[in-house]
KOLLOBA-518516 format. One record per residue (C-alpha): x, y, z; residue in one letter. Coordinates in steps of 0.001 Angstrom, whole numbers, padded with zeros to 6 digits, always signed. Layout:
XYZA
...
***
This chain:
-163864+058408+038218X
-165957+060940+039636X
-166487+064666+039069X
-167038+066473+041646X
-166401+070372+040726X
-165804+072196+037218X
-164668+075463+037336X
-163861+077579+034072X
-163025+081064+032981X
-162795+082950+030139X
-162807+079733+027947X
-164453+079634+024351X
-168035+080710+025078X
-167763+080555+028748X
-166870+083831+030866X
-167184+082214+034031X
-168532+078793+035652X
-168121+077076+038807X
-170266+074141+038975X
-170203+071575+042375X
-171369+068411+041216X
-173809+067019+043836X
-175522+064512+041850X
-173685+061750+039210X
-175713+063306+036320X
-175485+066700+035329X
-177299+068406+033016X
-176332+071335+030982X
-179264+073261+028914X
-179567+076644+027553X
-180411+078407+023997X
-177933+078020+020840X
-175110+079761+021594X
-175631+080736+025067X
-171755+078096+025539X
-173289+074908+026818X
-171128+073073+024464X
-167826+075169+025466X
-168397+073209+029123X
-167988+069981+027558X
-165092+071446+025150X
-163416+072691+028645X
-163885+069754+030366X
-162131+067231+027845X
-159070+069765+027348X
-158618+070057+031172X
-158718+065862+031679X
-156907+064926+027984X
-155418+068121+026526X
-157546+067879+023685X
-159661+069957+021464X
-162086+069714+018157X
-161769+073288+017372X
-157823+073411+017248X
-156106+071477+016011X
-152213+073034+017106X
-151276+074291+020433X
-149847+077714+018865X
-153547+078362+018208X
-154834+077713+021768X
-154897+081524+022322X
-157837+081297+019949X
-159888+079263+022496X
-159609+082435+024709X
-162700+084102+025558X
-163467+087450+023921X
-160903+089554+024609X
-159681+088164+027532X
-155863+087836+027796X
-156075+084548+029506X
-158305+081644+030312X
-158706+078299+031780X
-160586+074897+032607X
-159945+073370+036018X
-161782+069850+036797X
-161622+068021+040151X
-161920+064547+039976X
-161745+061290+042714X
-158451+060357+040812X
-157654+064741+041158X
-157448+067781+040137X
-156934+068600+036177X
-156296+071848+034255X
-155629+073268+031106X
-154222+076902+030696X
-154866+079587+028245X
-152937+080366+025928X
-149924+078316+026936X
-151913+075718+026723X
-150214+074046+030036X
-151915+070964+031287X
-152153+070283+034925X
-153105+067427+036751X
-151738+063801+037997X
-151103+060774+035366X
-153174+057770+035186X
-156407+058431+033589X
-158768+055693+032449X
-157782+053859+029620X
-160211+055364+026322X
-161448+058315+028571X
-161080+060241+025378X
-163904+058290+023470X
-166304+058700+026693X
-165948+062933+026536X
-166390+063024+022548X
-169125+060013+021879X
-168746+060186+018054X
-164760+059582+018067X
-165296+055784+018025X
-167452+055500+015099X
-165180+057522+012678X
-162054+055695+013393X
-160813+053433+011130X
-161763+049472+011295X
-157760+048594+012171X
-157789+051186+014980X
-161324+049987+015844X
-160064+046692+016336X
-156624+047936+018617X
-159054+050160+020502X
-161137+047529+021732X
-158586+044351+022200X
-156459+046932+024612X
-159902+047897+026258X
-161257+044334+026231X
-157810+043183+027595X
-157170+040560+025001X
-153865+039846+024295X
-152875+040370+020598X
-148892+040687+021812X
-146722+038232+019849X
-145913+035629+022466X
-150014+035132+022678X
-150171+034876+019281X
-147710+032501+019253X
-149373+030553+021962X
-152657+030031+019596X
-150555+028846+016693X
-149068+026525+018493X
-152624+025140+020054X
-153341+024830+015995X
-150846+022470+015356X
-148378+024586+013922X
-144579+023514+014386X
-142372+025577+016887X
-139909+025856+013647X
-142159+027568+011348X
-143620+029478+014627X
-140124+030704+015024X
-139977+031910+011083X
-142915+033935+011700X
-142736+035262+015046X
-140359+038474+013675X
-143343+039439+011429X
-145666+039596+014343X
-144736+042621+015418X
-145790+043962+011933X
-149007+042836+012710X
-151307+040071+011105X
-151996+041354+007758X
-148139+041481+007454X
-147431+038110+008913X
-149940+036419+006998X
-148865+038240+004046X
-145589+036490+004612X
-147322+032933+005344X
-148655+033056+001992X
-145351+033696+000073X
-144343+031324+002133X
-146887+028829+000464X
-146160+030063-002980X
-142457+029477-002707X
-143270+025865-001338X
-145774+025398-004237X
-143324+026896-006663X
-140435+024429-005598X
-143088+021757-005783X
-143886+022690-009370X
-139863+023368-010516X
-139180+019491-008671X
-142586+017482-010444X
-142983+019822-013917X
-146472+019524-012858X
-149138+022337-011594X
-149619+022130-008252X
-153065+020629-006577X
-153769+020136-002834X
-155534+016592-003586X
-152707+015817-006041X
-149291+016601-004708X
-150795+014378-001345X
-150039+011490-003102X
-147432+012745-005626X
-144635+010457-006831X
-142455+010166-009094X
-142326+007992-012460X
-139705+004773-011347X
-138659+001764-012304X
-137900-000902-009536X
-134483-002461-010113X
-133956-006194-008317X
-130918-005508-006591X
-129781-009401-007741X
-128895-008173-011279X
-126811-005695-010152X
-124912-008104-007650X
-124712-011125-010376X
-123892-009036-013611X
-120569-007283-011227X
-119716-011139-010122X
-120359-012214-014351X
-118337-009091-015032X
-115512-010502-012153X
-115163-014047-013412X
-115051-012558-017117X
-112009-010190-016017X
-110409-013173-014448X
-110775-014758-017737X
-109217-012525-019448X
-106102-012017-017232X
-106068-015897-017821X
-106205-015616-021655X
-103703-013119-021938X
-101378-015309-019663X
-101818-018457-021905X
-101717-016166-025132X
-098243-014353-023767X
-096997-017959-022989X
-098166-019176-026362X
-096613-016419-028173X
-093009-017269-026213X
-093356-020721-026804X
-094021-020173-030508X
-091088-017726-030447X
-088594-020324-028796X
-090046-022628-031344X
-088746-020541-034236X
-085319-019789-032395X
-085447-023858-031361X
-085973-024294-035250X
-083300-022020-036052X
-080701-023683-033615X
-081407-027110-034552X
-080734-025905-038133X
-077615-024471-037206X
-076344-027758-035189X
-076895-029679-038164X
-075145-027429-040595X
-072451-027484-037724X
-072373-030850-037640X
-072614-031276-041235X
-069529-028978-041083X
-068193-031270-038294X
-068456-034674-040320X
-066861-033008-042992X
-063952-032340-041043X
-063392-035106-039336X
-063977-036926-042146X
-060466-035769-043263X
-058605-037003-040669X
-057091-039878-042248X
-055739-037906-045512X
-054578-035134-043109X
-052892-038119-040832X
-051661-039672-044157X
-049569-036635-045533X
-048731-035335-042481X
-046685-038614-042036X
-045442-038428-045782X
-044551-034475-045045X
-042704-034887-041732X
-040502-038312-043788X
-039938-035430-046387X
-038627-032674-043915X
-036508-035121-042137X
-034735-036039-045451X
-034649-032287-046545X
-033473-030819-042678X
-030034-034007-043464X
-029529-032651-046736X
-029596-029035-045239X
-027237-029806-042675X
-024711-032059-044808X
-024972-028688-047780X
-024023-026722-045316X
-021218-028556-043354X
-019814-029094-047017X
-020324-025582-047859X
-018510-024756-044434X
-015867-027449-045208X
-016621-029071-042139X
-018431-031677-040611X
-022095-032112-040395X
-022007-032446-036483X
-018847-031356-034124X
-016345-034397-033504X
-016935-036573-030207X
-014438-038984-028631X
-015425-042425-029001X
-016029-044360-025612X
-014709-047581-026926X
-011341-046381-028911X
-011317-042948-027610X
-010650-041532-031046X
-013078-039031-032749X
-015675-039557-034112X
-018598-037962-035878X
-022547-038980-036378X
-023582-038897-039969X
-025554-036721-041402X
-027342-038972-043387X
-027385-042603-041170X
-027310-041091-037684X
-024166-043607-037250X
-020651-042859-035408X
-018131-042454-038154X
-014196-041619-038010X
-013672-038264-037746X
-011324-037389-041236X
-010848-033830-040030X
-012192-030681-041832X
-013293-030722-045130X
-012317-028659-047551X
-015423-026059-048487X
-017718-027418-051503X
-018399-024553-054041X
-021194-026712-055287X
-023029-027435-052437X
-022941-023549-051611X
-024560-023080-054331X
-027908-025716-053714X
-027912-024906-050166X
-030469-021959-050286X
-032597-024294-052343X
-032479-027219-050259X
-033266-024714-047452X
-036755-023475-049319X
-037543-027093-049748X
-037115-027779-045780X
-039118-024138-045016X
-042054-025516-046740X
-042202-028899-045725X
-041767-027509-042187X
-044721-025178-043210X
-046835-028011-044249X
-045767-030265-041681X
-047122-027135-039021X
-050316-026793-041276X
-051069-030580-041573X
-050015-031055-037457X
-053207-028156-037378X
-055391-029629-039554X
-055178-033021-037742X
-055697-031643-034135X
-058750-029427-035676X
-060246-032732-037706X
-059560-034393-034248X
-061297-031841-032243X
-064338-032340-035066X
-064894-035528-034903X
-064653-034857-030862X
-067026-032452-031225X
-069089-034259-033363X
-069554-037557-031350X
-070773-034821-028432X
-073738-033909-030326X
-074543-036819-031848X
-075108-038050-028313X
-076638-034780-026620X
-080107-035360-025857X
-082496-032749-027510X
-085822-032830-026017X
-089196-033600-028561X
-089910-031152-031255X
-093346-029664-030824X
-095493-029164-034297X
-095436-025043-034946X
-098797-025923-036438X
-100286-027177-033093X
-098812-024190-031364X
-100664-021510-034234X
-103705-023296-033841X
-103583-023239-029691X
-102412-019543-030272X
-105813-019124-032336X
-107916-021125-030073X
-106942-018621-026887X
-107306-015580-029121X
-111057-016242-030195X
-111695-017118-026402X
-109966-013909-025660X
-112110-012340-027961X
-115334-013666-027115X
-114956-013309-022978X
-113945-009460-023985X
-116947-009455-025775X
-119037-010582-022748X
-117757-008221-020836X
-118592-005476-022897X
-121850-006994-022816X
-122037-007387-019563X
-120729-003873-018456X
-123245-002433-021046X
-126032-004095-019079X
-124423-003086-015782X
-124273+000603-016510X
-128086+000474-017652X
-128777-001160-014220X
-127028+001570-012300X
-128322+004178-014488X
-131918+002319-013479X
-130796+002674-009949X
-129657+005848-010169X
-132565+007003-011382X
-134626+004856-009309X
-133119+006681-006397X
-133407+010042-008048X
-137040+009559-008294X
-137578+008473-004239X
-135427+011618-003776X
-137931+013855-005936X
-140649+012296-004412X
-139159+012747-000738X
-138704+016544-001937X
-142324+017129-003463X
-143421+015387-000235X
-141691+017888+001944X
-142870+020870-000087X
-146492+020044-000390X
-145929+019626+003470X
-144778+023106+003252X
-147465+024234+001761X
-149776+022627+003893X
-148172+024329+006998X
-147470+027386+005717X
-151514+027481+004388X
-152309+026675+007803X
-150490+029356+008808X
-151771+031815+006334X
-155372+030401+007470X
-154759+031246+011240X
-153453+034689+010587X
-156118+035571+008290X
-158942+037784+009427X
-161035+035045+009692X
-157858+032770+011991X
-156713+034348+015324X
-157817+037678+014445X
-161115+036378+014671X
-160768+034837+017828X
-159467+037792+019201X
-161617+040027+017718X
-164711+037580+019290X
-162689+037775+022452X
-163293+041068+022636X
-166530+041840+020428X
-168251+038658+022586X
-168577+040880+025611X
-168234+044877+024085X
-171502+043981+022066X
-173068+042072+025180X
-172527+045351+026883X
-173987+047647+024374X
-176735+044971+023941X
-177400+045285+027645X
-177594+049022+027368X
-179899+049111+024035X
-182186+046667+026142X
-182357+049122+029211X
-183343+052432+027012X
-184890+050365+024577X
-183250+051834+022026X
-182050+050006+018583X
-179226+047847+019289X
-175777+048847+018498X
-172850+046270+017185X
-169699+046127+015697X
-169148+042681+013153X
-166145+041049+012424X
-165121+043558+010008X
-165468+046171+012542X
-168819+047899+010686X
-170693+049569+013127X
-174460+048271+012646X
-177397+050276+014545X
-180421+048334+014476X
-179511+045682+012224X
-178429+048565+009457X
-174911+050621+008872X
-174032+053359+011172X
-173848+055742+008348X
-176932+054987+007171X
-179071+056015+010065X
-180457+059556+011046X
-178836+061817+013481X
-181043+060871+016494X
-180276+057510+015783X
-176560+058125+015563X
-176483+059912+018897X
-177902+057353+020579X
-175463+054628+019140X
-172234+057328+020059X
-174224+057429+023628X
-174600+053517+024066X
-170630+053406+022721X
-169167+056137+025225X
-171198+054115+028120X
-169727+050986+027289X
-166642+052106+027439X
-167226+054187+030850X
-168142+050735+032262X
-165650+048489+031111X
-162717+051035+030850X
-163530+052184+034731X
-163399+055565+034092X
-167309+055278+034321X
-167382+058698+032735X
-169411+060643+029739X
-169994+064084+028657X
-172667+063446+026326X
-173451+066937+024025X
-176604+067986+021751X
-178930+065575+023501X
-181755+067967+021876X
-181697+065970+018387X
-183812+063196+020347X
-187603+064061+020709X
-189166+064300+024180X
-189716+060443+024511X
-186268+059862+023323X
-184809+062514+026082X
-187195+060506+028131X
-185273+057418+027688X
-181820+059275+028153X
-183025+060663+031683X
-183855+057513+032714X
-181197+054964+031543X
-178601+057500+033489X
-179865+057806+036269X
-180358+054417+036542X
-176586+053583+035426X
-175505+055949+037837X
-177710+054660+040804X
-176823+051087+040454X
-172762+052641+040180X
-172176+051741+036570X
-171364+055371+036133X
-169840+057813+038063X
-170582+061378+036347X
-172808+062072+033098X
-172605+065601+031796X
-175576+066065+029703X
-175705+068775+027252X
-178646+069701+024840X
-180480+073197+023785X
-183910+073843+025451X
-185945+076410+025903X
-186124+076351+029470X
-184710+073793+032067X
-187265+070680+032821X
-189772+071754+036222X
-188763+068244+037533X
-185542+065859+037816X
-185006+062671+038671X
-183508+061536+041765X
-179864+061465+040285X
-179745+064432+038372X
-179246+068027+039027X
-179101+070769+036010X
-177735+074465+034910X
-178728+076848+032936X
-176142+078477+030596X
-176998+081994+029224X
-174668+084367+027661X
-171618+082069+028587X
-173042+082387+032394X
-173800+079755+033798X
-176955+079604+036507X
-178265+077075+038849X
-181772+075865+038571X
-183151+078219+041154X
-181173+081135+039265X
-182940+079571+036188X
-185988+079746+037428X
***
């Protein structure tokens, strides 16, 4: 960008000035306080709105001169015209400036900003790309995975000292979790080859204790079949036992009875003679009783007279006719009847007696001939009962044995597999750890930001190296850490001539590489006449060979130099006039 004209009026110490750049470098000299520095002052305000001696634009009427009511800076540029109006402070002029103009038309800004805004300043300028998706593009050229890449790509925009911040608590969480999973502290060497305490189970134990454990159970259920079938048979033994000893008191009871048959037969015969005597004397006591005869006359087939049967020979006899009624045998008839009752009772009773001695001895022959199957010994039965108990006992007894040892093997497995699982975990943390360190280390000054930072540095100090070798001045350079170094010492450190020449050296470096190939460079006079020497020369060579397009010099002297080189043409400023060098003169 090139100025071409710079007009200003009533503007801090400047009444009026119209100066027509016909050379790159200008050069602006005069006595203290004569406003030389008010040109530079205007023509910063009219190109960036700014000002060192305000700081608000309410107090912009301040930067009117004198007692004017009004004031202001016009610059015309190749890129056009720019203004700034007093005291409304209005700003004219197209958009578009040069990136950084701002640190080309006040030299000293760089050096007193801050190392963070150091390092913005010059990756915009430089052009490097510190935007999250080319960060993310380097930490994925490290290695890095795309899912940890994705955790971290929302603190990006914080900026690297916040997402590394959060890399490294992502590290101490992983090496936390390592500790809480081993009980150990946590060691990079170490937790690479981490495992946990085990003990290796052979997997046959655990299938051939379950298969002992099987066969045992069916054991068992076998036992307690024979043992339920022991304990019947030893029951139907007792209730066996208790019916054969009722069959042979029954048939004990049996033989007894029929035993009596004969003596029952015998006076059953004896009481049915009786009762057949008693029922005649019955009937003849009371057909005498009656007066008539025993039985109701018949007529006789042969004579056809009547006839009776006798009561006492069951023989046909001559029917007499009625008998007269026997007072006597009236009298013995109820006896006689008492005597037939009970014979007819114990005829009844002994006819009983015989059929149930009958049925006896009946009954008796039947079981006498059953066939009862072989009496088993209760004794062998108790000691086959006791024999399946103990083996009862002693299979249960295995298996408890055997289910012991089966729940130590699982627990063994169990705990087996809970140490491959810690393992697999501390594994997977430590690999946290080592990712999320690598991520730490990347975003770290000394990761990314470093290769940035050389991105840009690389060719910013090449530059000012390239300038310090043309005025052969001490070389200026900014380290990693952003600390400007002059001559191989700190910025701060070195004397005011040596300062200006650094802010000079910065402000063309940026000209060059921002484009706006700009500087208004102010109190050149703290450098000795070599040193102004040196100035002269480096700009108009910078400006010959194009690297520049305008330097405004600006220094107190005590009279404007008799010659100038090819490049340069110079005013005189006096009283906030400003004078050409044949007014000068």
């Amino acid at each position: 960008m090139k100025i071409t004209n710079i007009a200003i009026n009533n503007m801090l110490g400047i009444n009026a000035a119209s100066i027509e750049l016909k050379k790159p470098v200008l050069l602006v000299a005069g006595a203290n306080g004569a406003g030389k520095s008010s040109i530079g002052e205007a023509i910063k305000h009219a190109l960036v709105a700014e000002c060192d001696r305000v700081q608000h634009k309410k107090d912009f009427g301040r930067l009117v001169h004198d007692n004017a009511d009004a004031g202001h800076a016009f610059v015309s540029t190749t890129l056009g015209d720019f203004g700034i109006i007093l005291p409304e402070g209005k700003q004219t002029g197209p958009e578009g400036l040069p990136f950084g103009i701002e640190y080309c038309l006040t030299p000293h800004r760089f050096a007193e900003l801050p190392s963070a805004d150091k390092r913005s300043f010059l990756f915009k300028l430089m052009k490097v790309k510190a935007t999250p998706q080319a960060i993310i593009a380097k930490l994925a050229s490290r290695g890095i995975s795309s899912g940890d890449i994705d955790e971290i790509a929302p603190h990006l925009h914080s900026g690297f000292e916040a997402a590394n911040k959060e890399a490294q608590g992502r590290a101490r969480d992983a090496k936390a979790s390592w500790r809480a999973i081993t009980g150990e502290t946590y060691g990079s060497v170490k937790a690479a080859t981490w495992e946990a305490p085990s003990v290796e189970l052979d997997g046959a134990l655990l299938v051939e204790t379950r298969q002992a454990i099987d066969a045992l159970e069916n054991e068992i259920a076998d036992l307690n079949g024979e043992l339920g079938a022991l304990n019947e048979q030893a029951k139907n033994h007792a209730q066996s036992n208790a019916n054969m000893d009722k069959r042979n008191a029954k048939m004990n009871e049996l033989r007894e009875h029929a035993g009596k048959f004969a003596r029952i037969q015998d006076k059953l015969n004896r009481d049915e003679k009786e009762l057949a005597e008693w029922e005649a004397k019955v009937k003849d006591a009371e057909a005498a009783a009656n007066g008539e005869p025993y039985n109701e006359p018949l007529t006789c087939p042969h004579c056809s007279g009547l006839v009776v049967v006798s009561a006492h020979e069951h023989m046909l006899e001559e029917y007499e006719g009625r008998i007269e009624p026997d007072a006597e045998a009236a009298l013995k008839l109820p006896e006689y009847r008492k005597a037939r009752d009970l014979l007819h009772s114990a005829v009844a009773n002994g006819k009983r007696d015989l059929a149930a001695a009958e049925n006896a001895a009946r009954h008796l022959d039947e079981l006498e001939n059953e066939v009862m199957p072989e009496p088993v010994s209760a004794d062998k039965i108790t000691l086959r009962i006791a024999e399946a108990t103990e083996a009862l006992r002693t299979a249960k007894a295995k298996r408890t044995e055997n289910a012991d040892a089966l729940a130590h093997y699982e627990q063994v497995q169990r705990d087996s597999r809970a140490a491959a699982q810690k393992t697999s975990d501390a594994k997977n943390y430590h690999a946290d750890v080592v990712a999320w360190d690598l991520m730490a280390d990347a975003l770290a000054p000394g990761g990314i930001p470093a290769e940035l930072l050389s991105e840009a540095l690389e060719p910013f100090n090449g530059e000012l190296q390239s300038l310090a070798d043309h005025a052969g001045w001490p070389a200026v350079a900014l380290d990693e850490s952003m600390e400007l170094m002059v001559g191989g010492r700190n910025y701060a450190l070195r004397s005011e001539s040596e300062k200006w020449r650094a802010d000079t050296m910065l402000a063309l470096a940026i000209a060059k590489v921002s484009g706006s190939k700009v500087a208004v460079l102010d109190r050149f006079d703290v450098l000795d006449l070599n040193g102004r020497s040196e100035a002269f020369y480096l700009f108009d060579d910078l400006t010959a060979d194009g690297t520049l397009d305008t330097v405004v010099l600006i220094g107190t002297l005590k009279a404007l130099p008799a010659h100038l080189l090819d490049n340069m043409q110079a005013v005189w400023v006096e009283h906030g006039q400003v004078k050409s060098l044949a007014e000068a003169a």
